[in-house]
C-alpha positions as MATLAB code, in Angstrom:
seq = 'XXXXXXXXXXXXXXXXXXXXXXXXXXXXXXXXXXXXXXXXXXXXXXXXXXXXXXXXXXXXXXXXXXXXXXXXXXXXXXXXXXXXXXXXXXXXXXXXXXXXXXXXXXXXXXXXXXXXXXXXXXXXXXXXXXXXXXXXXXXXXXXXXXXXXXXXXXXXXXXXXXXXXXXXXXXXXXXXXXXXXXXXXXXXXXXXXXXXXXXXXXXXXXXXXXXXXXXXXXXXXXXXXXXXXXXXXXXXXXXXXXXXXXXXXXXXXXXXXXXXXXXXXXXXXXXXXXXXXXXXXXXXXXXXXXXXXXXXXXXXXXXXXXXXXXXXXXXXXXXXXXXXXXXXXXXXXXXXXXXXXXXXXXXXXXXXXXXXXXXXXXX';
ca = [
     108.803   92.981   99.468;
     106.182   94.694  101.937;
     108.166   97.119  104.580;
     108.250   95.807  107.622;
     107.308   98.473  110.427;
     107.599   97.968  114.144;
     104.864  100.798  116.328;
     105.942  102.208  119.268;
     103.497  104.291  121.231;
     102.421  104.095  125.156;
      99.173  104.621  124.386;
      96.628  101.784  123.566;
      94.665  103.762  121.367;
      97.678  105.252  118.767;
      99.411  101.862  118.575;
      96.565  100.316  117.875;
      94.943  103.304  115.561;
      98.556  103.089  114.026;
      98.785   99.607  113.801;
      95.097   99.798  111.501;
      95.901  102.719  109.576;
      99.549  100.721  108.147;
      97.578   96.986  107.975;
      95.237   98.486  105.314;
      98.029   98.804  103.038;
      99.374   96.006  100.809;
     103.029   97.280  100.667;
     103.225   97.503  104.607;
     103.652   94.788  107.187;
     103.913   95.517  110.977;
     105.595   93.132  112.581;
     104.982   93.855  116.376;
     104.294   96.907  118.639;
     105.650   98.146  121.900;
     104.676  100.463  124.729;
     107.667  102.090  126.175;
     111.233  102.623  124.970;
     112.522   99.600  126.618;
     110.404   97.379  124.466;
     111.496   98.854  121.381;
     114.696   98.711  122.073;
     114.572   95.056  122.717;
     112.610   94.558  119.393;
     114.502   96.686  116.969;
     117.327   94.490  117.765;
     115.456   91.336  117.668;
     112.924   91.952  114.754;
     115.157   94.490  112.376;
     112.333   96.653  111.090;
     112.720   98.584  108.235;
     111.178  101.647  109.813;
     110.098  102.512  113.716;
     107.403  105.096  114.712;
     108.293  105.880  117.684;
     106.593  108.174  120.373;
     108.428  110.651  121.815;
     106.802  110.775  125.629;
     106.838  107.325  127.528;
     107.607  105.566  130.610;
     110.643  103.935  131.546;
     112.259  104.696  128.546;
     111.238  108.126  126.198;
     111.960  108.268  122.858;
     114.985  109.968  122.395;
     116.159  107.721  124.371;
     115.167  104.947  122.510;
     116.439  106.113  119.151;
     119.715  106.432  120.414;
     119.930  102.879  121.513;
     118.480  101.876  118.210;
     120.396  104.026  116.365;
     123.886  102.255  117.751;
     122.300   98.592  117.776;
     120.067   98.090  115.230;
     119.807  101.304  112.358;
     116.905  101.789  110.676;
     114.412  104.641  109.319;
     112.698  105.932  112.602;
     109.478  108.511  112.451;
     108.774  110.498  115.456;
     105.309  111.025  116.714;
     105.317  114.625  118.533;
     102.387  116.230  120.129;
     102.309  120.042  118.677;
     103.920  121.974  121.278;
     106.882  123.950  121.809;
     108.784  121.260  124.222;
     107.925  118.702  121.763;
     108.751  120.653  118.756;
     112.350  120.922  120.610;
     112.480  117.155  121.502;
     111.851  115.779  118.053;
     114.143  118.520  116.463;
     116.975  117.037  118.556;
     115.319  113.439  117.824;
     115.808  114.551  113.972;
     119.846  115.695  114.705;
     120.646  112.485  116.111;
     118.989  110.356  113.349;
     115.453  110.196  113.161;
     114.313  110.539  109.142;
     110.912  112.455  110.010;
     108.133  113.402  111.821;
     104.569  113.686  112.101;
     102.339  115.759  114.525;
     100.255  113.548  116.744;
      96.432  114.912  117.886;
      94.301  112.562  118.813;
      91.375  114.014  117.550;
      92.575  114.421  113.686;
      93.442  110.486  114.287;
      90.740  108.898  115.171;
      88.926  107.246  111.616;
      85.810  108.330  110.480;
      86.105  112.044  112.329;
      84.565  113.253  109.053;
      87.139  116.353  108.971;
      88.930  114.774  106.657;
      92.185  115.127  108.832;
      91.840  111.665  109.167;
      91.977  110.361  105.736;
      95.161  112.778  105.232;
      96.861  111.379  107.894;
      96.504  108.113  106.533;
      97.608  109.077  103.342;
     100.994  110.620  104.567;
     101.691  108.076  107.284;
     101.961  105.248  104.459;
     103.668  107.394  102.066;
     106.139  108.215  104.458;
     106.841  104.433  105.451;
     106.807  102.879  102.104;
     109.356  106.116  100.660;
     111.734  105.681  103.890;
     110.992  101.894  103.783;
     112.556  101.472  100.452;
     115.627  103.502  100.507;
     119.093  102.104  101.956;
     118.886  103.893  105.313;
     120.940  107.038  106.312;
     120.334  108.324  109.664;
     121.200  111.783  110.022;
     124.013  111.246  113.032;
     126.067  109.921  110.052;
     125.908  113.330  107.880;
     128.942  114.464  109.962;
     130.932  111.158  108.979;
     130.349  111.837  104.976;
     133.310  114.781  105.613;
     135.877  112.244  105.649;
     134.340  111.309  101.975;
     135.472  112.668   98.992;
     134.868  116.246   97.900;
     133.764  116.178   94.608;
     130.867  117.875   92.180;
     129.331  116.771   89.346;
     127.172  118.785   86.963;
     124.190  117.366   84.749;
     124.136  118.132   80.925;
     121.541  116.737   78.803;
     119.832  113.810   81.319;
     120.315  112.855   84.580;
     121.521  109.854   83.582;
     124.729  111.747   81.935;
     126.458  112.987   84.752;
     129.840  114.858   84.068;
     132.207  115.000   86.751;
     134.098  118.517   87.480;
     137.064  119.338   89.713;
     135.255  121.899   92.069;
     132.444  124.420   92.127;
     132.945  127.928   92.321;
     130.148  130.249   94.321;
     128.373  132.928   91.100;
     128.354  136.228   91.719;
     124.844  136.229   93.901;
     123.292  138.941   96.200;
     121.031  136.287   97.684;
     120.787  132.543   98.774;
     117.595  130.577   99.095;
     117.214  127.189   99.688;
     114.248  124.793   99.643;
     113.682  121.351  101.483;
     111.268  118.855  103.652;
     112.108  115.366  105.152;
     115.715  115.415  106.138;
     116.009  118.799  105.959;
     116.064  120.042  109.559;
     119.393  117.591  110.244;
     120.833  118.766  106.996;
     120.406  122.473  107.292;
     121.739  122.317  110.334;
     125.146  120.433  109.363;
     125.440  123.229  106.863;
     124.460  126.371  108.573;
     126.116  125.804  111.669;
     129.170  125.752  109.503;
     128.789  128.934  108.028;
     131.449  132.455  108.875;
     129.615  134.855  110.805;
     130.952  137.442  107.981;
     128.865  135.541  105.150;
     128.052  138.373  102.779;
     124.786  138.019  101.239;
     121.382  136.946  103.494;
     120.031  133.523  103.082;
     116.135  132.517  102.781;
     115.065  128.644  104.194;
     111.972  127.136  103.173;
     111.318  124.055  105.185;
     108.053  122.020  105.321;
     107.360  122.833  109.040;
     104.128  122.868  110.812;
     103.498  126.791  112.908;
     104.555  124.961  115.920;
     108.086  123.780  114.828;
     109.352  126.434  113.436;
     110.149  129.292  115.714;
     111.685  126.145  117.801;
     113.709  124.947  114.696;
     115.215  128.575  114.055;
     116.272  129.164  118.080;
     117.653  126.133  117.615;
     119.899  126.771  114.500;
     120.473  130.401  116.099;
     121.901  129.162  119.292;
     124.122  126.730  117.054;
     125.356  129.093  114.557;
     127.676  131.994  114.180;
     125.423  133.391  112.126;
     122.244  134.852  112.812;
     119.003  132.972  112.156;
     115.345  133.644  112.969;
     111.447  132.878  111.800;
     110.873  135.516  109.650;
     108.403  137.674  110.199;
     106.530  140.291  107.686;
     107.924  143.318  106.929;
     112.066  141.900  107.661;
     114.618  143.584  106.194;
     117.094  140.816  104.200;
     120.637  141.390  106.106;
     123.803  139.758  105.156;
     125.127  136.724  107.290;
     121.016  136.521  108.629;
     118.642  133.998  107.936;
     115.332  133.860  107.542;
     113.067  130.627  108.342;
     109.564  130.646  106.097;
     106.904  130.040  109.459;
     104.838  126.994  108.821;
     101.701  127.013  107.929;
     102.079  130.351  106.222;
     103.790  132.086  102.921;
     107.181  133.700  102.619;
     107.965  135.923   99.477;
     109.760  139.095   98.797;
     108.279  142.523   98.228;
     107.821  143.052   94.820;
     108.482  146.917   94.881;
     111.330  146.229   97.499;
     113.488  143.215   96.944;
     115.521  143.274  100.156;
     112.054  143.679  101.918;
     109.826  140.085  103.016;
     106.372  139.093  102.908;
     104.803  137.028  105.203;
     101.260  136.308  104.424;
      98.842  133.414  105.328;
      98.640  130.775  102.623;
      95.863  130.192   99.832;
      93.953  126.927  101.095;
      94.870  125.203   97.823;
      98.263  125.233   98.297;
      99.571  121.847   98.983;
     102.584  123.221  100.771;
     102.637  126.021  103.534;
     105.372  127.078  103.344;
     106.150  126.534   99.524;
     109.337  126.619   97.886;
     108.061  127.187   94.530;
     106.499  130.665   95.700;
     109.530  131.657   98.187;
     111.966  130.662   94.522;
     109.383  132.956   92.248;
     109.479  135.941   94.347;
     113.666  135.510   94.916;
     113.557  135.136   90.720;
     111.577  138.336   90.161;
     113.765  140.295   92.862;
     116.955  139.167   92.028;
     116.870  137.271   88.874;
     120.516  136.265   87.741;
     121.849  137.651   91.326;
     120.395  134.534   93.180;
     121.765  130.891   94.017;
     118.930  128.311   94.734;
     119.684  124.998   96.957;
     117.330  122.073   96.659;
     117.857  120.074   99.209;
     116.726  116.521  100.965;
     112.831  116.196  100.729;
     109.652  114.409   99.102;
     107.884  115.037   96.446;
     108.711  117.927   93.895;
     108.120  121.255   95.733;
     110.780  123.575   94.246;
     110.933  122.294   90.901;
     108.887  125.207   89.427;
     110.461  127.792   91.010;
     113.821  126.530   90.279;
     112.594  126.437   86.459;
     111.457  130.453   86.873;
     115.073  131.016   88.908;
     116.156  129.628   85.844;
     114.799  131.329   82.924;
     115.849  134.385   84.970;
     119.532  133.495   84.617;
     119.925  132.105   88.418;
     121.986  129.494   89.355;
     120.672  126.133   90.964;
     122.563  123.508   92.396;
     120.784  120.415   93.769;
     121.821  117.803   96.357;
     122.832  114.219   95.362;
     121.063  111.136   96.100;
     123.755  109.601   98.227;
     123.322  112.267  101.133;
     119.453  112.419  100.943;
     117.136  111.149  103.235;
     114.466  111.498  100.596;
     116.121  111.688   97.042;
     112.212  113.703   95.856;
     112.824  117.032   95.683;
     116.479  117.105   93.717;
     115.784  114.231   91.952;
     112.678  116.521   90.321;
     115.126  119.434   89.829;
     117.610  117.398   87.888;
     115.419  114.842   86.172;
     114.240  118.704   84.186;
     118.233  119.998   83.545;
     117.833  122.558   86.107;
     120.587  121.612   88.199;
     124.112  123.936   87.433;
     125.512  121.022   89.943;
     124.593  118.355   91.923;
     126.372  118.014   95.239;
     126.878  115.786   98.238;
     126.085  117.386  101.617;
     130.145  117.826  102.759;
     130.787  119.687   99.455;
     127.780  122.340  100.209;
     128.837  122.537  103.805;
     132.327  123.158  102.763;
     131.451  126.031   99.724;
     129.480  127.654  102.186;
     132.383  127.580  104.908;
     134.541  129.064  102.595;
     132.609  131.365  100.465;
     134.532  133.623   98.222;
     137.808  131.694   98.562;
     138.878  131.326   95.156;
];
């Protein structure tokens, strides 16, 4: 069954550029478009789409707006369109806390077809595969993470598949100097659910590699700063790890640890080939080398597989790795590729992460 995708954009040109792109795929069907918040409203609720790209400037109604309408009335996976700029960056990160699945950046001039850049062509390419994944999962808006706390608390740890799940009482934190923690779509709702929660007297620093773009991310870690107790930034080169700190990878660029001085980061611009920027692979390898059995690696919500080698070189290096279960993912990618290859110590549902980090070293 083709997903079913309502566009919602005040501009002629992107609903209509948008409205091409999707048609040109077999597995996609848009079933109407609208220009201003009011209109999707109206059309969510009448025309139950499985997923809504929504614009986040318009008349009459803007888009956060919107969502939250469609987010009491009619549910379903919504992508924010966001212009690259600070203001934006801040409106879709809220759009993303209060249950929009993802993002993408909108320029006008990397949209239009044929632009010979290639931008084009990628943006294609994404905007599809982000439909048809979000299209074809049950939907879980991220306004409902906070309701999974009344759900039960409970781990379970892979053995030899990941179909043979055992189930275990609880999950004790290893003895760790260091936490890193990888993710992409979904992340930015479910990092903060989690890091918010965390003691300002948290004893070891943490490391977050999130697929961001440059302009998102010094937005995103304000943000988590201003929510948390403890403190967070964008890393920068040359910043000395700190308990109860942590560090956001910037988009667009690398963030690894000093070889010759483990407590020490690296941020350096990112080899062209790499697919992601920033990478979790790389940000794991370095944290493997530094601190080898000393480190605990999260994979969290995301698409795709980024994170999957690292966690195999945190691994052989006597690290432990715990992975996030299906149920509380937005995108099920990234852990399912950690515990599909037996690296996963345990796989946990977002309320039992938030709650080992609240109450590290209880035992």
């Amino acid at each position: 069954m083709a997903v079913r995708v309502l566009v919602v954009d005040d501009s002629f040109f992107f609903r209509n550029r948008i409205k091409q792109i999707l048609t040109n795929h077999s597995g996609i069907t848009v079933v109407d478009t609208a220009k201003d918040g009011i209109e999707a409203v109206a059309k969510a609720k009448q025309l139950k789409p499985d997923v809504v790209t929504m614009d986040v400037e318009m008349p009459k109604m803007d888009g956060i707006t919107a969502l939250k309408q469609i987010m009491l009335e009619s549910p379903c996976q919504v992508i924010m369109l966001s212009s690259l700029t600070r203001r934006s960056a801040s409106v879709t990160l809220e759009a993303l806390a209060l249950g929009a699945a993802d993002y993408m950046e909108k320029d006008a001039r990397a949209w239009v077809a044929g632009s010979g850049s290639g931008d084009s062509a990628h943006i294609e390419s994404v905007l599809a595969e982000k439909i048809l994944t979000l299209g074809r999962q049950q939907q879980r808006p991220a306004s409902l993470i906070a309701a999974r706390s009344k759900e039960r608390v409970v781990s379970t740890a892979p053995t030899t598949s990941a179909s043979r799940v055992d189930k275990i009482d609880q999950v004790r934190w290893p003895e760790c100097d260091i936490v890193t923690i990888g993710s992409s779509t979904g992340g930015p709702a479910a990092l903060q659910f989690i890091l918010t929660q965390i003691p300002a007297d948290f004893p070891v620093p943490i490391l977050l590699t999130q697929h961001m773009p440059k302009a998102f991310t010094s937005v995103f870690a304000k943000r988590l700063d201003d929510l948390s107790l403890i403190t967070i930034k964008e890393a920068e080169n040359g910043d000395q790890l700190k308990p109860g700190h942590a560090y956001l990878a910037p988009g667009g660029q690398q963030m690894i640890l000093d070889p010759a001085h483990p407590n020490k980061l690296i941020i350096r611009a990112s080899d062209e080939r790499m697919t992601y920027k920033p990478s979790v692979d790389l940000t794991f390898a370095s944290v493997a080398k530094g601190y080898g059995h000393r480190a605990l690696a999260l994979v969290m919500t995301g698409m795709g597989a980024d994170g999957c080698d690292g966690a195999r070189i945190l691994k052989n290096a006597g690290a432990t790795v715990w992975a996030q279960d299906k149920e509380s993912c937005t995108i099920f990618g990234m852990p399912k590729a950690i515990i599909q290859a037996e690296l996963a110590d345990a796989v946990l549902n977002i309320e039992s992460i938030r709650q080992l980090f609240n109450h590290w070293g209880h035992r």
